[in-house]
Structures are given as structure tokens and as C-alpha cells.
C-alpha positions in Angstrom: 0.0 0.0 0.0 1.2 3.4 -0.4 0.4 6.3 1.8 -1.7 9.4 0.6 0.2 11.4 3.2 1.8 13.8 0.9 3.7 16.7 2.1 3.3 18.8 -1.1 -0.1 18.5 -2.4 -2.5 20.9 -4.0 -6.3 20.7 -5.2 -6.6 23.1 -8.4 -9.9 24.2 -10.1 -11.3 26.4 -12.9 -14.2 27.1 -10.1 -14.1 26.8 -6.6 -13.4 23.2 -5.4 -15.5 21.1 -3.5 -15.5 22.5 0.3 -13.6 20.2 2.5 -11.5 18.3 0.1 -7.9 19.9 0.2 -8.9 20.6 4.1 -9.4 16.5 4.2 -6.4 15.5 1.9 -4.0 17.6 3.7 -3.5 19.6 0.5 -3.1 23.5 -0.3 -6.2 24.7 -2.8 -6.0 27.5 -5.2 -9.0 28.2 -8.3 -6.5 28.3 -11.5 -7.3 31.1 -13.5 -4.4 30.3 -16.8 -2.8 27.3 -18.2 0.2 28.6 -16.6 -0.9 28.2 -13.3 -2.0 24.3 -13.9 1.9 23.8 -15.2 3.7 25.4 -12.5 1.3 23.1 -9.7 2.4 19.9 -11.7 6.4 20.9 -12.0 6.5 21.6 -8.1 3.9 19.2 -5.9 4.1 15.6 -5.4 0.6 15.0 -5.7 -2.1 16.9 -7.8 -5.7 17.2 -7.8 -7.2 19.0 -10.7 -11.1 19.8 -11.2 -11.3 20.3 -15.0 -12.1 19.1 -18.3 -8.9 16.4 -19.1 -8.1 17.4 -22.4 -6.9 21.2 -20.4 -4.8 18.3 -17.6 -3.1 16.0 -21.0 -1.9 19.3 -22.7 -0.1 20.6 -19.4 1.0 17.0 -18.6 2.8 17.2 -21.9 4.4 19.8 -21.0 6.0 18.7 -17.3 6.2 15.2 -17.2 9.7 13.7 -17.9 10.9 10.1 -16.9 8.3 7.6 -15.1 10.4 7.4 -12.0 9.9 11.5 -11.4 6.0 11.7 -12.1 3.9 13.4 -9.6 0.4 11.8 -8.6 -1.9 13.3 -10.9 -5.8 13.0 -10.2 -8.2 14.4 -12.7 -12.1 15.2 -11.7 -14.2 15.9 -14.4 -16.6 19.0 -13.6 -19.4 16.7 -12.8 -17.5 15.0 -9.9 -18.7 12.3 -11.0 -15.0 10.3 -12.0 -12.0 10.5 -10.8 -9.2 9.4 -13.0 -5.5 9.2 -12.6 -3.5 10.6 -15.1 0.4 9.9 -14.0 2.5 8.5 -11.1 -0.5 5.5 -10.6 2.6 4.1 -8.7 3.5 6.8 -6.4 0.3 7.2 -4.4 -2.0 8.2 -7.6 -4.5 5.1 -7.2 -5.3 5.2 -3.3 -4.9 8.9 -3.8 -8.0 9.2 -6.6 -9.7 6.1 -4.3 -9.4 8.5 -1.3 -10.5 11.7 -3.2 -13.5 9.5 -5.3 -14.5 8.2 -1.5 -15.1 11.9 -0.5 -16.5 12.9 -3.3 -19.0 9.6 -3.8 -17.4 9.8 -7.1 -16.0 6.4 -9.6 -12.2 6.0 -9.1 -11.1 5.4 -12.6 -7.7 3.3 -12.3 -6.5 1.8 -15.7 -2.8 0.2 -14.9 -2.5 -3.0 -15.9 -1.8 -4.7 -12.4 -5.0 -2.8 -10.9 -7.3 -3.9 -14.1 -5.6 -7.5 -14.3 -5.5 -7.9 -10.2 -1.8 -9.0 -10.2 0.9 -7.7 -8.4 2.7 -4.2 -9.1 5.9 -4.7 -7.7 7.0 -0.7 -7.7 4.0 -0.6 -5.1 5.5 -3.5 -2.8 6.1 -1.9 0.7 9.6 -1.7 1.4 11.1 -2.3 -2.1 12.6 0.4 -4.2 13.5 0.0 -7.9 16.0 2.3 -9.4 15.3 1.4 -13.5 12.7 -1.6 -14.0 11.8 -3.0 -17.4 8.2 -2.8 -18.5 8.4 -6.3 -19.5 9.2 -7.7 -16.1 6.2 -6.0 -15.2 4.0 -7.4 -18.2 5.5 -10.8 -17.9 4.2 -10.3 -13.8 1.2 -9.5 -15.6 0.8 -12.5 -17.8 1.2 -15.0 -14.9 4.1 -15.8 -15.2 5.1 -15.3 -11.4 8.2 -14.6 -9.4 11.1 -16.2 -8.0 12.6 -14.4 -4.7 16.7 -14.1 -5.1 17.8 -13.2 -0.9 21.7 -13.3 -1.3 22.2 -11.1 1.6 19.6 -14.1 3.8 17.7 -11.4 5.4 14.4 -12.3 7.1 12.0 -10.6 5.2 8.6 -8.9 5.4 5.4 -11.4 4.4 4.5 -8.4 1.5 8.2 -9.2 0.2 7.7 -13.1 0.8 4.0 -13.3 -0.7 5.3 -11.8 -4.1 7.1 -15.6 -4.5 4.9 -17.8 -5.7 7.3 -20.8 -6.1 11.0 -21.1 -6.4 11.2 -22.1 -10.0 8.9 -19.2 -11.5 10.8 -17.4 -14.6 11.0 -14.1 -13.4 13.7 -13.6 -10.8 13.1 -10.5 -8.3 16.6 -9.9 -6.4 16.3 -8.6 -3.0 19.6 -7.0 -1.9 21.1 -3.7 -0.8 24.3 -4.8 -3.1 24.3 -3.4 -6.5 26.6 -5.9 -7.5 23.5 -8.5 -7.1 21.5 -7.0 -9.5 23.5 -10.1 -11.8 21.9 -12.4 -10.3 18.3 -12.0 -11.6 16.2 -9.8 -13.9 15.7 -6.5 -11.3 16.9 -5.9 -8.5 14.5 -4.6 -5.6 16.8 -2.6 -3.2 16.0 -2.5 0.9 16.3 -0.4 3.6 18.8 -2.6 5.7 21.7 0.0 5.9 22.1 1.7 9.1 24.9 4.9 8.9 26.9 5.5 12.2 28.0 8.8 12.3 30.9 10.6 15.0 32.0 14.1 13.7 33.4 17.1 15.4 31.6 20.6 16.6 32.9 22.3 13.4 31.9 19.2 11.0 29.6 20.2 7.7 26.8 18.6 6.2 28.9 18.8 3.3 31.4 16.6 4.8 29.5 13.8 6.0 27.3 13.5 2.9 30.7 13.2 1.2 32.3 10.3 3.6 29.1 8.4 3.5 28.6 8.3 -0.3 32.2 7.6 -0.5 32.2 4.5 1.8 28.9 3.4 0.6 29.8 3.5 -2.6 33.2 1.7 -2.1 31.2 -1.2 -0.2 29.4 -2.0 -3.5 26.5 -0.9 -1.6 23.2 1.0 -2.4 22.5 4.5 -1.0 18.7 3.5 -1.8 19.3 0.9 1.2 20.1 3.5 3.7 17.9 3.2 6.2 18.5 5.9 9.3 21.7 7.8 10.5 22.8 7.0 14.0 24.7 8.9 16.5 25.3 9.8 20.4 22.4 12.2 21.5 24.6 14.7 22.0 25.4 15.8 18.1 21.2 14.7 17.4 20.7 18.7 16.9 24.2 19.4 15.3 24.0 21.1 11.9 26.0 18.9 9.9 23.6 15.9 10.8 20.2 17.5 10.7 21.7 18.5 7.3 21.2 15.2 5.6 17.9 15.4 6.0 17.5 11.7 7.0 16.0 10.1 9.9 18.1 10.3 13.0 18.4 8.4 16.2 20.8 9.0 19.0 22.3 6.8 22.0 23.5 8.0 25.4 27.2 7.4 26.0 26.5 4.9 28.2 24.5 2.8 25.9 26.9 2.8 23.2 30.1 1.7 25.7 28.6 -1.5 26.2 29.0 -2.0 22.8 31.5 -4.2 21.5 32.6 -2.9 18.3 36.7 -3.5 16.3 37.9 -0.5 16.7 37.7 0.7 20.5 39.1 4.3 21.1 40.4 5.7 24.5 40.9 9.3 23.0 36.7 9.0 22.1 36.0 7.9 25.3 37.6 10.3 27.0 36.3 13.2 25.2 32.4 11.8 25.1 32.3 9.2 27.6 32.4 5.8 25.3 35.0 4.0 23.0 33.0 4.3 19.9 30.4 6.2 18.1 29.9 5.4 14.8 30.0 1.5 15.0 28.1 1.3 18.5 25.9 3.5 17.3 25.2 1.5 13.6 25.4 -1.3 15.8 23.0 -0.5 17.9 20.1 0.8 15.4 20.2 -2.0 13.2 18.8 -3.6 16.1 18.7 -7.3 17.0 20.8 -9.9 14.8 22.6 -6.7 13.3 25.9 -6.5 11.8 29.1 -4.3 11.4 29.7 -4.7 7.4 32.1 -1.6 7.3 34.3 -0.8 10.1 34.7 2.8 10.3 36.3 5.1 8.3 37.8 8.6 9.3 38.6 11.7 7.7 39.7 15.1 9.9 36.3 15.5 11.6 34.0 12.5 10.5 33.7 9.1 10.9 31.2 6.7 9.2 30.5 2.9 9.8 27.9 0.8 8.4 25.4 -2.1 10.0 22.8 -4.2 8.3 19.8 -5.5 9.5 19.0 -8.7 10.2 15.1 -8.1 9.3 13.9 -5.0 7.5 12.1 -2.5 10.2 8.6 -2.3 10.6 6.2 0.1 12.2 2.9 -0.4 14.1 0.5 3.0 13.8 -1.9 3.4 16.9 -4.9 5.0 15.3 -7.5 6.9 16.7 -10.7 6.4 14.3 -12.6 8.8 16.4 -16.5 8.0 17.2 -16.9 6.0 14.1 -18.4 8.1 11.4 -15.5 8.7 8.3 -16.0 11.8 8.0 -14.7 12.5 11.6 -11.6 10.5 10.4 -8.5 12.9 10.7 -6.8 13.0 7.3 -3.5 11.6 8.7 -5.9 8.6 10.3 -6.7 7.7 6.8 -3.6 8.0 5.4 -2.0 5.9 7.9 -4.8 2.7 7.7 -4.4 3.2 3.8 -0.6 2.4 4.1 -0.8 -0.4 6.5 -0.2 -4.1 5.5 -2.5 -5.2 8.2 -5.3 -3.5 10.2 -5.9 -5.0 13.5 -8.6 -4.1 16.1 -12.1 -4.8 17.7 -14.6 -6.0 15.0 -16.8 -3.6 15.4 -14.4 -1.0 14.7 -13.0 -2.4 11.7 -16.5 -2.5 10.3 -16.7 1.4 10.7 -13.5 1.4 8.5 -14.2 -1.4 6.1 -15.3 0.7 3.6 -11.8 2.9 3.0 -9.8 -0.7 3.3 -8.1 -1.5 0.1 -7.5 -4.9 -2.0 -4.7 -6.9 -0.8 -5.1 -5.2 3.3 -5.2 -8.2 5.7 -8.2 -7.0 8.4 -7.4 -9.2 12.1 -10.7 -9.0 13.9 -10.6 -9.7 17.6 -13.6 -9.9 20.3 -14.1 -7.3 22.9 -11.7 -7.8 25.9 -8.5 -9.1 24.3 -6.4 -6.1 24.6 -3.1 -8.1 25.2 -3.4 -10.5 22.2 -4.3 -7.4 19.6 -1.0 -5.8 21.4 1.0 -8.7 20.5 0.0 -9.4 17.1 0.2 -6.0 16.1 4.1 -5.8 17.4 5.3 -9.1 16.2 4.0 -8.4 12.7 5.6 -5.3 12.6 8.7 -6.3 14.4 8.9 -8.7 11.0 9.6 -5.8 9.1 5.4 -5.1 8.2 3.5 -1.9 8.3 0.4 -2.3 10.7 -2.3 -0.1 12.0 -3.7 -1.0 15.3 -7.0 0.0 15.4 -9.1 2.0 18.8 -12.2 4.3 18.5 -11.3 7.5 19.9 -8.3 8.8 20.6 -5.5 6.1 21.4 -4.5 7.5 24.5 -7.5 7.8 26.4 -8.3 4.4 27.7 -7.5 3.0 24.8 -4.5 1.0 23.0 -1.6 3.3 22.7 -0.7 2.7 26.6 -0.2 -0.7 26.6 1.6 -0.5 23.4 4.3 1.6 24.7 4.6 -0.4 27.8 5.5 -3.7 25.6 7.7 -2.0 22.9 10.7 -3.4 21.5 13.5 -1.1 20.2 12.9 -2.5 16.3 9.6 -1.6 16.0 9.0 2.3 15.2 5.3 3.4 16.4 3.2 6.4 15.6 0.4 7.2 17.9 -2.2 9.0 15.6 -5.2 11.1 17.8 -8.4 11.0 17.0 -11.8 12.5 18.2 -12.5 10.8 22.0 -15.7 10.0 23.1 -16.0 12.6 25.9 -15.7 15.8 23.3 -17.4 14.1 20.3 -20.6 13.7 22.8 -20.1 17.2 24.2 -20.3 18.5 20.8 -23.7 16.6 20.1 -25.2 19.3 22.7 -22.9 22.6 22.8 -19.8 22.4 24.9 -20.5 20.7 28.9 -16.8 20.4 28.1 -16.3 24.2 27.7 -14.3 24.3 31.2 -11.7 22.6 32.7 -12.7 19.0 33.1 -11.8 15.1 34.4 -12.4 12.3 32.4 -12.6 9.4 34.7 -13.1 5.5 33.9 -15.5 3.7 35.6 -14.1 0.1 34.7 -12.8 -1.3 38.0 -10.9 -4.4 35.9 -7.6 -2.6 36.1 -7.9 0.2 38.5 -9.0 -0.6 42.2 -12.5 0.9 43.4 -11.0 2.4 46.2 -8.6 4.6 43.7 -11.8 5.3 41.4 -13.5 6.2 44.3 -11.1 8.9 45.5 -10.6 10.3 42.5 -14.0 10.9 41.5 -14.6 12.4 45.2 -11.4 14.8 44.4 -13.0 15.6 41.2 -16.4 16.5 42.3 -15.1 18.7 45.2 -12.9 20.3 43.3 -16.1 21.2 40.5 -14.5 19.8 37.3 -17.1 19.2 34.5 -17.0 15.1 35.0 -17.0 12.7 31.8 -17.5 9.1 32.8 -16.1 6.4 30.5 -16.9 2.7 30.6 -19.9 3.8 33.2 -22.1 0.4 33.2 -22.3 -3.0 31.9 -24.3 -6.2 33.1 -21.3 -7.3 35.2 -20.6 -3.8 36.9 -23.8 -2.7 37.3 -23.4 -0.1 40.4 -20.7 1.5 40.0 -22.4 4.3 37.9 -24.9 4.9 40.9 -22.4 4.9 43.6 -20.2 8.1 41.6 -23.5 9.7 41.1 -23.7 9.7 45.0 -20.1 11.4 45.2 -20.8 13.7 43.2 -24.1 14.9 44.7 -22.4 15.5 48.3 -21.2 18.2 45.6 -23.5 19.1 43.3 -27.3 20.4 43.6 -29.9 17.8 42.3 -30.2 20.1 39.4 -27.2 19.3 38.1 -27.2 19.2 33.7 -26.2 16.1 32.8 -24.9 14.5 29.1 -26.0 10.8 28.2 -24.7 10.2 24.7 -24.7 6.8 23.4 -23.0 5.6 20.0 -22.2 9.0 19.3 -21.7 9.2 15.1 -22.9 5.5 14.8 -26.0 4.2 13.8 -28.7 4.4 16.6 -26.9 7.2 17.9 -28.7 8.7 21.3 -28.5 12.1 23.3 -29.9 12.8 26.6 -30.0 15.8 28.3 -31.5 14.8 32.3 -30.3 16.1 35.8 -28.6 14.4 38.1 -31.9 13.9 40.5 -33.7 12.6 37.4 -30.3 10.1 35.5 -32.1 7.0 35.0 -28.8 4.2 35.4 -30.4 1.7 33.3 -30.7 4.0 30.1 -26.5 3.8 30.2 -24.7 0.9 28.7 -20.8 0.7 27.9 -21.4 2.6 24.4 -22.5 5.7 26.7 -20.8 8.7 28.2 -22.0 10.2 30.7 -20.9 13.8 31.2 -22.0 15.5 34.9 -21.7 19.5 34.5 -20.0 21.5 36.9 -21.9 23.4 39.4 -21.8 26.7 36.6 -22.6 24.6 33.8 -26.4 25.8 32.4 -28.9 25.2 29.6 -29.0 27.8 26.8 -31.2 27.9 24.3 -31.3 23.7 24.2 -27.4 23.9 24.3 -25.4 22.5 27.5 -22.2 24.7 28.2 -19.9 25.3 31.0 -18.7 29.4 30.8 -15.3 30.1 30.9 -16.0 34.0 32.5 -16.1 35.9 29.0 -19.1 37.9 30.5 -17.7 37.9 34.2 -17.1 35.6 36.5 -18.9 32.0 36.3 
């Protein structure tokens, strides 16, 4: 899958363009007033969206597109909005980009590559896998069913995308997975990975200049592939230094301490005394290439920079915690969508993944797990990506607020990256269903005594209540804890008059959606279920107009 996540992306129109969709793609918009204006978007964005007739888009294609490899991701909506086609760079986010767009609009994707019409595999789309030249025809002999053989001469553990390409070892066409461009002999392309991890050391008066120049030199010396590079490494102390943040490439840094317990070939007293450890650049290579890494280059020094080089065992994966919000799409942030879009696998409750089902693509694996296993979605989730897979761990909500990303963190592993994505939690998306109870400061307290003790519960909803914080109750009632909602009530009327406003939203943007407005004298505990919040206002909070809110002072003092 590739991600729709552009950072350079514009919506262009002859009229104004439909409200909300640059806002939802992430995208700049401008209404294009010349033919100039429509060449200059293509020659500078990554990604294009362009409301017009097509014949205006193919005669300004003609003019900017040049190699295959360089084309922007065109989309072209005709003035109906009726079809969205993709006109260039189908490979390089154009097809989930006009699936995304054509889901916003309720419009037809039109998607004519071969691999999309013929449902075979597009191997410049395979996560993971970058191709420097490829021949059409290994593509069209893909096409024809022909199949491919999987050459590993490096034997690194790959991802299952990478592994499910293979249909059986004696297929004709031979896909060579290396970060050695001396292996592209051994088969008909070569796909290059990102296995190479770059220790860096340099001085305070080091350039970017310099480094870039010592690690394309010892790269290229190696016989290796700067397509393969995966991440820079360093000690923390040079993460903000010019000359690194320069190379505009991800960076990770290690505490002196980590990297002495390093061993590593080429020890150095005169380092250690001026850092605090015998090596930087191989402890540090060593040390992000993770577990089963290797040194391949010992490092190399000039005046003020030295380099080494590690390769992975396994190729790194990433787990994305995402926040779908209350469960309607629309509420979806556009970084949420991008990020479920890109993932290999989707794993979460069932219910939730049927909210998303509809924006999941062909070839996405969906896990579905029952209500209450927390711990085994956790696990899958990190030992899929800890085998070099992208995967989005589903929660409704936001991730952080009683939800996944928590227990995620707790049972990371340094070879997994993670990416906690917000979304819209249940306490403010059932505020907004009637004004803003939220408007003031606020608690938002769980009601579930599974994890947390009563007693603790107890005390802090007590704290709360005295200290006349609008209240949000998650989790407030099921059939097995079926008092607990009635025994907070009770705290918080030693606090609050009978008279109290109170929220009782229930499946909040979801079919059979529910709002209640009630007191707290008149909450009826058997109308709330585990799909509810229950929001008790402050002792200011007041009903205006059919609207709950909780003033902040803007005319005086609450």
C-alpha cells in the first residue's frame, strides 16, 4: 500500500473546489485562472488534484512530465465529480490517492494500470522495495502470470508483503532482494531494501557537506546502495548538530552509556575520554540495526567525520496506533486515513474495523478480535511489525485515552517504530452533540474497575467532584458492573445540587446514535450501557437555548 500522506499537495480548479476536500487531503487549494498556473502546480507538488475538463490536464501533462520514475500523482475530476481518473504517477500514491479523493467525493475512481485492471501484483508498489530502473516487461511478464522467484543473497528475514510476491521457487521471473548493487547479476531486477544503518561521529565544526561526502564515498566503495540507507545514528549529544540535521535523513541518538557496552573493532580511549564511550559510529550502527545486526564496514575517518555501516537482520517495521474517532468517516482525521491506507494489516475490535471497512483496500489483511482481548491485539500487532510489516492497530477515539496506545508503549521493543495517531474521543465528540458541557476545565474518569481498584476510582471521582471539574464518565455500566455508575452519582451529589445538567450520549456518530440531556436527581442508570458517556456538568454549567455549556467568565465571573 502506499500512503496518501503527501507533504506537497495541491487541489486546483477552474471554479471553486468542492468544500472540504484539500482541508481532508492535507492539500493547499487554489481556483486556477491560466494554463500557466496548472503547469507550475504539476512541476512543483508531489501529488495533484485537478477539477477540469482532461483534455486542459493532458496538454499541461505534456508539458511537465519527464521520466516515469519522477511523475507526480496526478488526479483528474471531471466538472461533474462524477469520476476520478489518474493521469500519472499511478505508482507513487495516484490510485489510493483518486480512491481517497473518489470516497469523498461519492465519485468512480477510474484506475487503468495494468496490475489494478488485471488484479496481479505491481511490484513498484511492494512496501519496502525500491526499484531504481525496471523494465516494462518484467512488469507485463508479472502480468501474464508468469510469477516470481525471490533471489535473498544477503539471507535477510523478510517482510510477508516481500515473501508473498514468490509464488514458487522455480517461477521465470527472478526479483533480487539485496542492498548490493553488485547482485542486481543475479536476476532480472533488482529490488533494493532499507537494511543499511549509517553510524555517524564528527566534530563541533563538521559540515553537512562533509558527512554526505564520507558516507557516499564509503557506501559506494562497499558496492552498496545509498537506496538501502535506512536511518543515521549517532550519540544524542550531536542529534541537533547542523552537519547531521543536514542530511535530512532520519536520526536516532544513544546516550554514552548505551553505546560503551557496545563491542565494536575499533575501541578508542581518546573518544571515550572526550564523550564518555569507545565508539560512536559502530556502537551507534550497531545499535540501530537492532537485533541480529551487523558491522559490514568498520569505520572510516577523515579530519572531523567518521562513518560505519550495520545491516539488519530483518527489515524495520512500524505499528501505527490509530484513533478512528467516534466511528463516522467523516470525523476521520486525514493523517488517520492515510495511515490505515498504508498499512499491510489492520488489526482491532470487530466492530471497529467494520466502521472502516469501507476505505480498506485490495490486498489489506483486516485481524478482527472480540471485545476484551487487549493483550493479544498488542502482541499481534508488534510481532507483525517487528517482521519488518506496516500495521495499523485500530481503537475508536483517541488512542491515548483508555484506549490501546498505553499498553503498546509499555510492551515496545526497540525495532519496531510506532506512531500514535489522535483521534476525536468520546467525551468531546458527545459534548459536541449538545454545545460544549466540556467548555471548562474537566476530568475524564473510567468507571471500569478491571484494572484500577474501586477504592482509587472512588477517591478520585470524590477529588473531582469537590474540586467542581465538569466530569466525563467512560466505561460507566455493563451487566457485570452494574453499580458503579450509581455509587459516583452519590459522590458527586455530596457536591453538586440535584439540578445538576447532565450528558448521556450513546453511540455518538454511529447508527442508533442517542442524546440525553436529564439532571442528576432525574439520571435513570439503566438507560446507560458501555457505548455511553456520561458527562455530569460543573456546578456553573447551564442550559441555553437547548445547548449545554460550561462558561469560561467571557461575561464575568462564572
Amino acid at each position: 500500500m502506499t500512503s496518501t500522506q503527501f507533504t506537497n499537495g495541491i487541489v486546483l480548479s477552474l471554479a471553486t473546489p468542492p468544500y472540504g476536500l484539500a482541508a481532508q487531503l492535507g492539500f493547499r487549494e487554489i481556483a486556477f485562472a491560466k494554463f500557466g498556473d496548472l503547469v507550475d502546480a504539476l512541476t512543483h507538488h508531489r501529488a495533484v488534484v485537478i477539477i477540469a475538463a482532461y483534455p486542459i490536464v493532458v496538454r499541461a501533462l505534456a508539458q511537465t512530465l519527464s521520466t516515469k520514475g519522477d511523475d507526480p500523482a496526478v488526479v483528474a475530476i471531471d466538472e461533474s465529480t462524477s469520476f476520478v481518473t489518474v493521469l500519472a504517477g499511478a505508482h507513487h500514491g495516484g490510485e489510493p490517492l483518486a480512491r481517497q479523493v473518489a470516497d469523498y467525493l461519492g465519485a468512480t475512481p477510474v484506475i487503468t494500470t495494468a496490475s489494478s485492471a488485471l488484479d496481479t501484483i505491481a511490484l513498484d508498489q511492494t512496501p519496502q522495495l525500491c526499484f531504481g530502473q525496471m523494465n516494462a516487461g518484467i512488469q507485463a511478464r508479472v502480468n501474464r502470470g508468469d510469477g516470481i522467484s525471490l533471489v535473498n543473497p544477503t539471507d535477510l528475514v523478510l517482510s510477508d508483503a516481500i515473501m508473498n510476491l514468490a509464488h514458487d521457487g522455480s517461477s521465470p521471473v527472478k526479483l533480487v532482494i539485496s542492498d548490493r548493487l553488485a547482485d542486481e547479476q543475479l536476476g532480472d531486477v533488482r529490488g533494493s531494501v532499507k537494511t543499511l544503518t549509517i553510524g555517524v561521529g564528527c566534530s563541533s565544526d563538521a559540515t553537512a557537506d562533509e558527512v554526505n561526502e564520507l558516507i557516499n564515498t564509503v557506501v559506494h566503495s562497499a558496492g552498496l546502495d545509498i537506496a538501502a540507507i535506512d536511518r543515521i545514528a549517532t550519540i544524542d549529544r550531536r542529534l541537533d548538530h547542523p552537519a547531521l540535521r543536514g542530511l535530512h535523513r532520519e536520526l536516532v541518538g544513544y546516550g554514552a552509556a548505551q553505546l560503551d557496552v557496545m563491542t565494536t573493532p575499533s575501541p578508542s580511549t581518546i573518544v571515550h575520554q572526550s564523550v564518555g564511550t569507545h565508539s560512536v559510529a559502530e556502537a551507534a550502527a550497531l545499535l540501530a540495526s537492532g537485533e541480529g545486526g551487523s558491522l559490514i564496514v568498520n569505520k572510516v575517518k577523515t579530519a572531523r567525520v567518521t562513518v560505519a555501516i550495520a545491516r539488519r537482520r530483518s527489515l524495520r517495521g512500524s505499528l501505527a496506533v490509530v484513533g478512528i474517532g467516534p466511528g463516522s468517516l467523516d470525523l476521520l482525521t486525514p493523517r488517520a486515513f492515510a495511515a490505515l491506507r498504508s498499512a499491510q494489516y489492520v488489526i482491532g475490535f470487530s466492530r471497529y474495523l467494520d466502521l472502516i471497512e469501507p476505505i480498506i483496500e485490495r490486498g489489506q489483511e483486516l485481524h478482527r478480535y472480540p471485545i476484551g482481548q487487549e493483550i493479544e491485539r498488542v502482541a499481534e500487532s508488534l510481532a507483525l511489525a517487528a517482521r519488518g510489516n506496516h500495521v495499523a492497530l485500530v481503537t475508536s477515539g483517541d488512542p491515548a485515552v483508555y484506549a490501546m496506545a498505553q499498553l503498546v508503549v509499555e510492551r515496545l521493543s526497540p525495532d519496531v517504530a510506532i506512531r500514535v495517531i489522535p483521534g476525536v474521543t468520546a467525551a468531546y465528540a458527545a459534548s459536541s452533540t449538545a454545545g460544549a458541557i466540556v467548555g471548562h476545565d474537566h476530568a475524564m474518569i473510567s468507571l471500569s474497575d478491571l484494572l484500577t481498584p474501586w477504592s482509587i476510582i472512588e477517591n478520585r471521582i470524590a477529588a473531582a467532584a469537590e474540586a467542581d471539574f465538569v466530569i466525563a464518565f467512560y466505561n460507566p455500566r455493563s451487566k457485570q458492573r452494574s453499580w458503579q455508575l450509581e455509587k459516583a452519582l452519590a459522590l458527586i451529589g455530596e457536591h453538586r445540587r440535584p439540578t445538576t445538567p447532565v450528558l448521556i450520549a450513546s453511540r455518538v456518530e454511529r447508527a442508533g446514535a442517542r442524546v440525553t440531556v436529564t439532571t442528576l436527581e432525574d439520571l435513570d442508570p439503566e438507560s446507560v450501557d458501555m457505548e455511553t458517556i456520561v458527562i455530569v456538568g460543573a456546578t456553573t454549567t447551564a442550559l441555553r437555548h437547548g445547548y449545554l455549556y460550561t462558561p469560561r467568565g467571557y461575561q464575568g465571573t462564572p
